[in-house]
BAMAR-14179 format. One line per 10 residues: number of its first residue (from 1); for each residue y, x, z of N, C-alpha, C. Coordinates in Angstrom, 2 decimals. Example, Ala and Ser with C-alpha at 12.3 -4.5 7.8 and 13.67 -1.06 7.14 Angstrom:
2
1	-5.69,13.19,7.80,-4.50,12.30,7.80,-3.30,13.20,7.80  -2.25,12.85,7.08,-1.06,13.67,7.14,0.03,12.90,7.87
***
This chain:
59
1	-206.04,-102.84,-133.53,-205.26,-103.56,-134.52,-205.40,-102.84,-135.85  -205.82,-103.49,-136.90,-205.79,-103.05,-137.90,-204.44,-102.65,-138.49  -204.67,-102.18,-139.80,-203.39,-101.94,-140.86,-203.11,-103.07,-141.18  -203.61,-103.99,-141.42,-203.00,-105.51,-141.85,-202.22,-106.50,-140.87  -203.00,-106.13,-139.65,-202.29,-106.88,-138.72,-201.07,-106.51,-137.65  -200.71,-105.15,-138.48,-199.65,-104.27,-137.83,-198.10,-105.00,-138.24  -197.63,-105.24,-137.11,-196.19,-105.92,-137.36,-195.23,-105.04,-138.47  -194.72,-105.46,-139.18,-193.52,-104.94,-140.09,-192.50,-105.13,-139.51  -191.63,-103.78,-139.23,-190.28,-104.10,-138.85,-189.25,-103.30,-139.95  -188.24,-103.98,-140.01,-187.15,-103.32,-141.42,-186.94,-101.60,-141.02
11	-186.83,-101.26,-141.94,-186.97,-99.76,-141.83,-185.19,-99.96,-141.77  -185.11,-98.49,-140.52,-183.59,-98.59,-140.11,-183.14,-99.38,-138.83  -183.56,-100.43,-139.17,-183.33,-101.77,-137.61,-183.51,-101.42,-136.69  -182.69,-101.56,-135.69,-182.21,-101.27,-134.60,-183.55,-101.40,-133.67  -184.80,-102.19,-133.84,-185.59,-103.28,-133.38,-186.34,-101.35,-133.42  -186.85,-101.07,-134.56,-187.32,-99.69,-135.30,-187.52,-98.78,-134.15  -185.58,-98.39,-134.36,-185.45,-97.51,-133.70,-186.34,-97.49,-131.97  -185.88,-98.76,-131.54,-186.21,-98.72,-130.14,-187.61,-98.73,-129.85  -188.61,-99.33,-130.79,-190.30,-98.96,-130.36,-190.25,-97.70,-130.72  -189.78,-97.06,-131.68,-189.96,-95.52,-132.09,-189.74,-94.57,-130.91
21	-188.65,-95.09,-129.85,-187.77,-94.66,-129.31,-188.85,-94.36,-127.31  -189.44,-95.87,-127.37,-190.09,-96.14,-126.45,-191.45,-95.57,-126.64  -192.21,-95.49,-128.10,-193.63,-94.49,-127.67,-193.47,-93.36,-127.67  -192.30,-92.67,-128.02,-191.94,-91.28,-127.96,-191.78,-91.03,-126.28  -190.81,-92.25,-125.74,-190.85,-91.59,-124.06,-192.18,-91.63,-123.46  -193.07,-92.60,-124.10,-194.32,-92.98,-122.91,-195.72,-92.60,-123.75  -195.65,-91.79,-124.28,-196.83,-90.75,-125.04,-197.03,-90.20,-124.01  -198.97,-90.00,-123.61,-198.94,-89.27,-122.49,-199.09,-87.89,-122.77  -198.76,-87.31,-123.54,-198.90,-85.55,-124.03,-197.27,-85.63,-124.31  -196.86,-83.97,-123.90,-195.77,-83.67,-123.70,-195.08,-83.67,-124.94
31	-194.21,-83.97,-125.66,-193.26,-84.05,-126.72,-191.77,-83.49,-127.13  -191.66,-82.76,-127.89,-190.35,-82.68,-128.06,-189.73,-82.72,-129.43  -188.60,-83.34,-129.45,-188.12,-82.92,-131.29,-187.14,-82.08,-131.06  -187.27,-80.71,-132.59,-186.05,-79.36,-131.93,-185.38,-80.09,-133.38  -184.57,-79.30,-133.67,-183.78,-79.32,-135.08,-183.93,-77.93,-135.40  -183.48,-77.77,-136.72,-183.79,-76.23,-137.67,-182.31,-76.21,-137.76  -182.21,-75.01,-138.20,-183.10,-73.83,-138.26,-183.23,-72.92,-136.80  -182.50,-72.97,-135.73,-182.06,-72.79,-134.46,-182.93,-73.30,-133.39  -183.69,-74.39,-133.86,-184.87,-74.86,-132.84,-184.49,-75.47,-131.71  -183.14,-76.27,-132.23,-182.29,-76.59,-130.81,-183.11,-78.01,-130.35
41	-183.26,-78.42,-128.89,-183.82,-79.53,-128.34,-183.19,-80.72,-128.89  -183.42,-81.82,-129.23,-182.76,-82.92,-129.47,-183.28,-83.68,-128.57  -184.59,-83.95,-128.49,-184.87,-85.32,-127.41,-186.99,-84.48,-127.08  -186.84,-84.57,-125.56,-187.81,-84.42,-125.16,-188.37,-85.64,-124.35  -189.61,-85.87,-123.73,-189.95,-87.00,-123.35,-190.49,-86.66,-121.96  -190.38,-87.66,-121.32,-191.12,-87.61,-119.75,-192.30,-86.20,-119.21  -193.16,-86.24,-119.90,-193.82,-85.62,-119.79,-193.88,-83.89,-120.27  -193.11,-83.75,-121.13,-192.49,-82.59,-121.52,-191.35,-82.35,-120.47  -190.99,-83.34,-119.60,-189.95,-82.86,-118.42,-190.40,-82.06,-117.37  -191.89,-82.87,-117.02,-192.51,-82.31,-116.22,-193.18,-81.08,-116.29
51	-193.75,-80.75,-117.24,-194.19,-79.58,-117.89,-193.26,-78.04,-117.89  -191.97,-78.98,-118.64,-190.55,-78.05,-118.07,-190.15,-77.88,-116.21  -190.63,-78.40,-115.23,-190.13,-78.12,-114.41,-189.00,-79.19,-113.99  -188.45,-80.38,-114.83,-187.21,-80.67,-115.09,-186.11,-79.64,-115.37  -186.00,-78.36,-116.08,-184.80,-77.58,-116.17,-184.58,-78.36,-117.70  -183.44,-78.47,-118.12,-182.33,-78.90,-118.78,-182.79,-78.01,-120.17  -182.95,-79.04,-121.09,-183.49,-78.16,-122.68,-182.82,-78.63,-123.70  -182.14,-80.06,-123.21,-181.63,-80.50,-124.42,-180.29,-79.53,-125.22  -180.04,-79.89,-126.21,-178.93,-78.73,-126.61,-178.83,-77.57,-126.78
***
């Protein structure tokens, strides 16, 4: 798919959030977002679970 034929969705919209939300879980390389300055876990994805072992990172 090109750049032209890439759907526009309203920046913010709920619609947004949730594809943002869904290629972040189903990326097949492991993922995580931390926050600063502390590097705390906010949201890791499937595959970063597994990688972890499933032990508990969020927070």
């Amino acid at each position: 798919m090109s750049q032209d034929e890439a759907p526009i969705l309203p920046v913010g919209g709920t619609k947004l959030k949730s594809v943002l939300s869904q290629m972040f879980e189903q990326a097949p390389g492991f993922m995580a977002l931390v926050r600063e300055p502390d590097h705390v876990f906010e949201l890791t994805n499937a595959a970063y679970q597994r990688l972890m072992d499933n032990r508990e990172v969020i927070g």
